[in-house]
VMD Tcl script that draws the C-alpha trace (Angstrom):
set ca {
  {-1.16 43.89 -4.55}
  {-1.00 46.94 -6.38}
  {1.51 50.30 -6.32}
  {-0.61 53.65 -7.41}
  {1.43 56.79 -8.18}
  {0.11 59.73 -7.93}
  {1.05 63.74 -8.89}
  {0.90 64.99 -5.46}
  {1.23 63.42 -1.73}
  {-1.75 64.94 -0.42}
  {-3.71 63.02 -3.06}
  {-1.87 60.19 -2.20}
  {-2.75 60.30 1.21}
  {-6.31 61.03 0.79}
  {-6.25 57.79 -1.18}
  {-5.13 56.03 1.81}
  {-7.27 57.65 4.69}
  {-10.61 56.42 1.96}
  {-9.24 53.31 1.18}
  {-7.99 51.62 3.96}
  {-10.20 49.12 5.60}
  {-12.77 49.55 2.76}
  {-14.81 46.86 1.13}
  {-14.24 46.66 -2.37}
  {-15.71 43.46 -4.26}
  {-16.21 41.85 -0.97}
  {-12.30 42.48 0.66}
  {-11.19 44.62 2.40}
  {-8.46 47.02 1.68}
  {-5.57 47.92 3.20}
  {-3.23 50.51 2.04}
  {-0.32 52.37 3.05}
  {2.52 54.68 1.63}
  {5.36 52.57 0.39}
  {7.73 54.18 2.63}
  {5.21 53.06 5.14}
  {5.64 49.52 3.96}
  {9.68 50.03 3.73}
  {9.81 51.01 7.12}
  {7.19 47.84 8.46}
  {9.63 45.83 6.77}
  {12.62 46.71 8.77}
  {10.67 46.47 12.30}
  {10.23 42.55 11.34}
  {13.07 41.65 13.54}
  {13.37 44.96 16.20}
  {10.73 44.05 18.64}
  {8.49 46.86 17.03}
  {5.90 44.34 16.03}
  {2.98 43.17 18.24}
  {0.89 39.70 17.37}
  {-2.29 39.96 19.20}
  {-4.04 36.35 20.22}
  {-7.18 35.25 21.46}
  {-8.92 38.83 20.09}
  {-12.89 39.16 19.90}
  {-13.58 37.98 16.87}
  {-16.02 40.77 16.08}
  {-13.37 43.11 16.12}
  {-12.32 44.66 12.66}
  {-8.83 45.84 12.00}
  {-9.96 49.90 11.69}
  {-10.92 49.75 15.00}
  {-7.78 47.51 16.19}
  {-5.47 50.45 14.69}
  {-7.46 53.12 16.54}
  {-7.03 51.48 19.69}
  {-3.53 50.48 19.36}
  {-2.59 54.46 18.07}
  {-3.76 55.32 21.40}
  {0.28 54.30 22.40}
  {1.73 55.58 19.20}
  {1.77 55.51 15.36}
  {0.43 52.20 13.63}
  {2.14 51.87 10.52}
  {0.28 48.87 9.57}
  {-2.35 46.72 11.62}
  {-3.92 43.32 9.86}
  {-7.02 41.14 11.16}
  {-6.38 37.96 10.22}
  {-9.33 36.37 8.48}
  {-10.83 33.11 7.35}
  {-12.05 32.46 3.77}
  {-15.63 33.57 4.69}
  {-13.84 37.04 5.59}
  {-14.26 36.36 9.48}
  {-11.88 36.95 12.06}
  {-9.44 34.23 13.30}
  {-9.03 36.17 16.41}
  {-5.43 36.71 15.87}
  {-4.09 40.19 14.24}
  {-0.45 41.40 13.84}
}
mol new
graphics top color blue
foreach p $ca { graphics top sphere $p radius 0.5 }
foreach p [lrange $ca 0 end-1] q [lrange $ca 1 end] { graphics top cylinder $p $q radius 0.2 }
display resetview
């Protein structure tokens, strides 16, 4: 994992919106403010979490969010994947 900083939080955000769910050196990103990540924290235990079973495995974790913002804002949505980078069919 890594923490950028940058001057403003536009920048910051345009970070995010271009590198989220890119590929980069064969993995694929995810990134999110760190309040973002503060706040995902604290929903561990509120019922605010969703794990998702038995999922198509073709489906890739942009296009889980997209669906899953259709009910409201996704702070963070994860694929889980094998070592060859393919889907387990499970996400959370």
């Amino acid at each position: 994992a890594a923490v950028v900083t940058y001057d403003t939080a536009e920048a910051a955000d345009e970070a995010r919106e271009m590198l989220s769910f890119a590929v980069v050196r064969g993995k694929t990103c995810r990134c999110m403010q760190l309040s973002s990540l503060e706040l995902m924290l604290q929903t561990m235990d509120t019922g605010q979490r969703l794990i998702i079973e038995n999922l198509d495995v073709g489906i890739e974790a942009r296009g889980l969010r997209d669906l899953c913002a259709l009910f409201g804002r996704v702070l963070d949505c994860k694929v889980e994947l094998d070592d060859k980078e393919q889907s387990r069919g499970i996400a959370f």
